[in-house]
C-alpha positions in Angstrom: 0.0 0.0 0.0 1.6 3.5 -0.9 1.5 6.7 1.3 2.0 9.6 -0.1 4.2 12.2 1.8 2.8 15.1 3.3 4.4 18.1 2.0 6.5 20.0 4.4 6.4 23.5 5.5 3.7 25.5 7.4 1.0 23.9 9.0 1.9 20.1 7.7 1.5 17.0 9.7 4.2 15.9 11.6 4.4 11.8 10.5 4.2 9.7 13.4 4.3 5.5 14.3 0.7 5.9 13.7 0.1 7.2 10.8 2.4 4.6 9.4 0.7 1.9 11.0 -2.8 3.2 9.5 -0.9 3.6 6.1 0.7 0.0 6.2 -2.3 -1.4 7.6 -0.3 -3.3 10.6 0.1 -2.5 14.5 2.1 0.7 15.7 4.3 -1.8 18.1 5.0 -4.0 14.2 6.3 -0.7 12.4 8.2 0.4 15.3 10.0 -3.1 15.5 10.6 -2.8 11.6 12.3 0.4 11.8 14.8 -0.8 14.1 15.2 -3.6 11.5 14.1 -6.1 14.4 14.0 -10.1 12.8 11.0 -11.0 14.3 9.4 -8.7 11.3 9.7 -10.1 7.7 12.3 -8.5 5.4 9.3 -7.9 3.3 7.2 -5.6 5.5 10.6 -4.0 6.7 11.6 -2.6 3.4 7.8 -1.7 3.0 7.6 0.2 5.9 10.9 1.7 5.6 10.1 3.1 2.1 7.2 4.4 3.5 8.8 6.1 5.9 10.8 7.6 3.3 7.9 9.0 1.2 6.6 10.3 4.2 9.8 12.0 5.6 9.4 10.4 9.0 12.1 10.8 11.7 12.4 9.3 15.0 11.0 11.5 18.1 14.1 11.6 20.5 11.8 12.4 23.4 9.1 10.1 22.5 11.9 7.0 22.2 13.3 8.2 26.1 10.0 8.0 27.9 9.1 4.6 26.3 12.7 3.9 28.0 15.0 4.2 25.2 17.7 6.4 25.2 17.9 10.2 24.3 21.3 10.4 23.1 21.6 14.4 24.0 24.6 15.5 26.1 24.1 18.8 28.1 26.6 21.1 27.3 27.5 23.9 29.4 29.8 26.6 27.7 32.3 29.6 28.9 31.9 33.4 27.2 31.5 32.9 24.1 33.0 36.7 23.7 36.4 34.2 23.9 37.1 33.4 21.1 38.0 29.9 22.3 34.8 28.7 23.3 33.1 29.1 19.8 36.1 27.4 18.5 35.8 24.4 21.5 32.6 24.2 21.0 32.4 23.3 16.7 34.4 20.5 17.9 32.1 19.5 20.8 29.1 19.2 17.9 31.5 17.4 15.4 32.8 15.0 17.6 29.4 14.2 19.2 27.7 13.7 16.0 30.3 11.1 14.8 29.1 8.8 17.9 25.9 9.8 17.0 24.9 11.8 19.7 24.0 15.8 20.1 24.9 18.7 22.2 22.1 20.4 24.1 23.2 23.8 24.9 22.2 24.5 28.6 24.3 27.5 29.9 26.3 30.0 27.8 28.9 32.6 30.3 31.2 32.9 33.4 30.0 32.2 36.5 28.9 29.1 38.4 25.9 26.7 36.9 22.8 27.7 38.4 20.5 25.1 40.4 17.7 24.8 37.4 20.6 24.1 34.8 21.0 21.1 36.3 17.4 20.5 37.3 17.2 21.2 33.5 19.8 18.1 32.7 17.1 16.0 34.2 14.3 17.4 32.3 15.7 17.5 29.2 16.9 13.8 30.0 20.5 13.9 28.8 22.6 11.3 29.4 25.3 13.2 30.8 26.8 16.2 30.7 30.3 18.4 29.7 31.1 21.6 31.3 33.6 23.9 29.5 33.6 27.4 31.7 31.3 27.1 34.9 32.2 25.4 37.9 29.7 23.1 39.5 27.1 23.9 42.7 27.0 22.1 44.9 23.1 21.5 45.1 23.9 21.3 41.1 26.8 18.4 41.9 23.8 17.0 44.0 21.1 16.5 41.7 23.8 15.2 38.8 25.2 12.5 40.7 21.5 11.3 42.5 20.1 10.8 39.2 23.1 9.1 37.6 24.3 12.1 35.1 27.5 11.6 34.8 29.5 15.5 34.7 32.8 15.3 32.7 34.7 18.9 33.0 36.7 20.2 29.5 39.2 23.1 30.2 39.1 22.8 33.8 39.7 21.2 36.9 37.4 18.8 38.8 34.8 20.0 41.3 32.9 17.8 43.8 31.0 15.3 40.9 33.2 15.6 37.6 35.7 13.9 35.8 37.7 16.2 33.7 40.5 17.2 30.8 42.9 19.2 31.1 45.4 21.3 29.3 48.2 20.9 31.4 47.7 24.6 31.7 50.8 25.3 35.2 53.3 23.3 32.5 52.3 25.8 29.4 53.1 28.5 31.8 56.5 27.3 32.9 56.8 26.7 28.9 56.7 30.6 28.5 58.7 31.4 31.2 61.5 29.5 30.0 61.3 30.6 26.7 61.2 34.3 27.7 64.0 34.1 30.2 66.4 32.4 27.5 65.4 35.2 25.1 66.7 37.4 28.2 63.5 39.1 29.0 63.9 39.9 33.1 61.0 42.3 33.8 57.6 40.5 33.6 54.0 41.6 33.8 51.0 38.9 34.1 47.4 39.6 32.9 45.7 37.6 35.0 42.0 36.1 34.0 38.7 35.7 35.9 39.4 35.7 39.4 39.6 32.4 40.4 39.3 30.1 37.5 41.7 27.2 37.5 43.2 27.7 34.1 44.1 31.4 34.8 45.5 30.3 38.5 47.5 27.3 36.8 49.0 29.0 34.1 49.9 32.1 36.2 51.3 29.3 38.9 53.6 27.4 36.6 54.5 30.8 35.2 55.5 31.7 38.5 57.1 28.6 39.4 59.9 29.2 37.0 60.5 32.8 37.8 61.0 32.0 41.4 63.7 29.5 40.8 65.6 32.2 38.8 65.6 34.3 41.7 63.0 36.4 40.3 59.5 37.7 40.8 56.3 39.8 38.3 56.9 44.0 38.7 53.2 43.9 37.4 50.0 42.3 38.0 47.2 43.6 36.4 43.3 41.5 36.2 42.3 41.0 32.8 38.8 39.9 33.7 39.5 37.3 29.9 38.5 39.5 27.8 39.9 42.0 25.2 38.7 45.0 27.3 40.7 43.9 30.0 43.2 43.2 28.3 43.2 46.2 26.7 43.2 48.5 30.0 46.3 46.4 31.3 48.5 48.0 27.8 47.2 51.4 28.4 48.4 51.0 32.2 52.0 49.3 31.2 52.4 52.0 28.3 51.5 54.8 31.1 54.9 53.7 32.9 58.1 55.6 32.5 60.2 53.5 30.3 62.8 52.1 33.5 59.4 51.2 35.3 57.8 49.2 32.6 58.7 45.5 32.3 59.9 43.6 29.1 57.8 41.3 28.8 53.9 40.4 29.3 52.6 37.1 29.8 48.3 37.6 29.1 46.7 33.9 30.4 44.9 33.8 27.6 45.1 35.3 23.5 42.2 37.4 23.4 43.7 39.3 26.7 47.3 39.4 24.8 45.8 40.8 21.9 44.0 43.5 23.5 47.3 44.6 25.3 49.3 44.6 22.1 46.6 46.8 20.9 46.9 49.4 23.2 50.8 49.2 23.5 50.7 50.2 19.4 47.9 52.7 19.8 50.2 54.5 22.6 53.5 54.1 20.1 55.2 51.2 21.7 56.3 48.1 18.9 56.1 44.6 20.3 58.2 43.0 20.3 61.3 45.3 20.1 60.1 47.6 23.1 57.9 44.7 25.0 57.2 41.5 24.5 53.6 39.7 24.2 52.8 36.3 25.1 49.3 34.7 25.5 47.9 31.0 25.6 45.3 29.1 23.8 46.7 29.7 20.5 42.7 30.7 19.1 42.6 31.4 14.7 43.2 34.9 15.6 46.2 34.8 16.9 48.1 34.0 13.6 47.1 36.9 12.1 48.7 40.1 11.4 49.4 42.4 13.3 49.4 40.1 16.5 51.7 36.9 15.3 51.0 35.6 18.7 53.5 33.5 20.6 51.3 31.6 22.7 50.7 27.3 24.1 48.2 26.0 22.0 45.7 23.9 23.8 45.4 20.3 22.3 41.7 21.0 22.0 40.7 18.0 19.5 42.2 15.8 22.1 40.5 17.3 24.9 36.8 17.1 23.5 37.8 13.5 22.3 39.0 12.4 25.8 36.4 14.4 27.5 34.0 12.5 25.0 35.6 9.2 26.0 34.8 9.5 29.6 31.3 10.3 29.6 30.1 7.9 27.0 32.1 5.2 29.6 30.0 7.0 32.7 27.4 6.5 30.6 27.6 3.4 30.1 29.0 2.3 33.3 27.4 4.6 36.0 29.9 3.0 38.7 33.1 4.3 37.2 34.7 7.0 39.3 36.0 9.8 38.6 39.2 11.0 36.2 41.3 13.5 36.1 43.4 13.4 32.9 46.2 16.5 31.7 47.1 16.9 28.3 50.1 18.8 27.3 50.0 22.2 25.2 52.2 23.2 22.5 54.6 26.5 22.3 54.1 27.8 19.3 56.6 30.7 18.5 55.9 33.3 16.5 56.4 36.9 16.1 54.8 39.0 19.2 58.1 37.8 21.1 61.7 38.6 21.3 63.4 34.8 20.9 66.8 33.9 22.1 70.0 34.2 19.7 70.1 29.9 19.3 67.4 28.5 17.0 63.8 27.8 18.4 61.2 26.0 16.9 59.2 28.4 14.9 55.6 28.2 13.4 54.8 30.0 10.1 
C-alpha cells in the first residue's frame, strides 16, 4: 500500500508510528519493530515500511523513544563566554565529535559564572545522558542533583569539582613553557594579565608561570586583572604603556590570547612596537592569533584531544554509572611566532 508524503512547511502533519501503522495497515508496536530492523518482522514488510517512511519523511521522536525507555542520546553542554574566542572554537568540535558517535549537544548555559541550580534540574528534564562543562564550575546543590540521578559531569578546560571527571590542558606546564622561553630570550622584567578571578586555568597558568621565575631568583613587577576578555586586556596595555620606560617591564605574559591581543593593541595605539620595546605572550593559540598584526606567541591547547578524551569518559560513565571519577592532563604546544623577542640559538618556529 503506498502513502503519499505530506508536504513540508507551514502547517503540515508531523508523521508519526501511527500514521504509518494506519498507512501499512499493521500494529504501531510491528512498524516500530521494523524500523529498528528487528528479525521478528519479515524482510518484506521492513523494506515496506521503511520506504514508506521515506515517502513520508518520517524521523524518529528523541523524546518520544526516552520515555518509552529508550535512550535520548543528548549530552548537556554547558559553555564559557562565548565573547572568547576559544569557546566558539571548542565548541564546533564539541558538535563534530558528538555527532560522529551519534549523539548531540544540548546547549544548557552560555557565560562565566557558576551553573545555576535549574541548569541542572534542566539536565534532568531534558533527559540527557550526561553532561560536559567547558567554563562554569559546578554547585553544589547542582553536583547533588547530577550524581543522585546518575548524570555523569565530565569537566573540559578545567579542573574537577565535587562530581566531575575532567580534561585538562596541562595549563601550570604551558606556563613554565613561556617562562622559560622568555628568560632564554633574556627578558627579566615580567608583567602577568591575570584572567577571571579564580578560575583554574588562569590560577594554573599564572602558577607554573611563576614557578619558573622564582627559581631564577625572580618575581612579576606587574599584576594587572584581565577579567579574559579584550577590554581587559586592553586597559592592562594602556596602564603598562602609562609607565616611564625604566618602570615598565619587558615582557607580558596575558593567560589567555584574546587578553594578549587587546594589550598589544593598546601598547601600538600609545607608540610602543612589540616586540622590540615589550614582549607579548598569551595561551590558547585561538585562529586569531596567527594573524597580522598580533603573530602571537602563545601554548596551543590540544583542543581536539580534549573534546575527544572528555567524550571518552562520559560515554564510559554513561555506560557504566559506577566508574569513578578521572582527572586526565594533556600537554599544550609553544608555538613561536612573532609578538616575542626569541633567544639568539634557533627555536622552533611556526609559520
Amino acid at each position: 500500500m503506498a502513502m503519499s508524503a505530506t508536504p513540508s512547511g507551514r502547517g503540515a502533519s508531523r508523521p508519526t508510528i501511527l500514521t504509518l501503522s494506519r498507512a501499512a495497515g499493521v500494529s504501531a508496536s510491528t512498524v516500530s519493530r521494523a524500523l529498528k530492523n528487528d528479525p521478528r518482522i519479515s524482510a518484506a514488510t521492513r523494506r515496506r515500511i521503511a520506504l514508506l517512511a521515506a515517502e513520508a519523511g518520517y524521523t524518529p521522536d528523541a523524546v518520544a523513544r526516552t520515555l518509552s525507555g529508550g535512550r535520548s542520546g543528548l549530552i548537556g553542554l554547558v559553555l564559557g563566554d562565548v565573547h572568547n574566542p576559544f569557546y566558539p572554537e571548542l565548541l564546533q568540535e564539541a558538535v563534530a565529535q558528538a555527532a560522529e558517535r551519534g549523539l548531540r549537544l544540548l546547549l544548557l548555559h552560555v557565560g562565566a559564572g557558576p551553573i545555576e541550580d535549574r541548569t541542572a534540574e534542566a539536565l534532568l528534564q531534558y533527559r540527557v545522558e550526561g553532561a560536559l562543562i567547558t567554563s562554569a564550575e559546578l554547585s553544589s546543590r547542582a553536583a547533588e542533583v547530577c550524581a543522585a540521578n546518575g548524570v555523569p559531569v565530565v569537566m573540559v578546560n578545567r579542573v574537577p569539582r565535587l562530581h566531575a571527571s575532567a580534561v585538562s590542558c596541562d595549563n601550570a606546564e604551558g606556563g613554565r613553557q613561556l617562562a622559560e622561553f622568555l628568560l632564554r630570550a633574556g627578558h627579566r622584567r615580567f608583567a602577568v594579565v591575570r584572567g577571571m578571578p579564580g578560575t583554574s586555568t588562569s590560577s594554573e597558568r599564572e602558577r607554573g608561570f611563576l614557578e619558573v621565575l622564582t627559581r631564577e631568583g625572580m618575581d612579576v613587577v606587574a599584576r594587572f586583572e584581565g577579567g579574559s576578555t579584550y577590554e581587559g586586556g586592553f586597559a592592562a596595555g594602556e596602564c603598562l604603556a602609562a609607565l616611564q620606560a625604566r618602570d615598565r617591564p619587558d615582557a607580558v605574559f596575558a593567560v589567555n590570547d584574546i587578553m594578549a591581543m587587546g594589550a598589544s593593541d593598546a601598547l601600538r595605539l600609545a607608540g610602543l612596537r612589540v616586540p622590540e620595546d615589550i614582549s607579548i605572550v598569551g595561551f590558547d593559540n585561538i585562529a586569531a592569533a596567527a594573524r597580522p598584526p598580533y603573530r602571537l606567541t602563545t601554548v596551543e591547547q590540544p583542543v581536539s584531544a580534549m573534546v575527544r578524551r572528555g567524550l571518552d569518559l562520559l560515554t564510559a560513565r554513561m555506560a557504566d554509572p559506577s566508574l569513578g571519577d578521572e582527572s586526565i592532563l594533556l600537554r599544550g604546544r609553544l608555538v613561536v611566532r612573532a609578538s616575542a623577542r626569541c633567544a639568539a640559538f634557533d627555536e622552533a618556529t611556526d609559520a
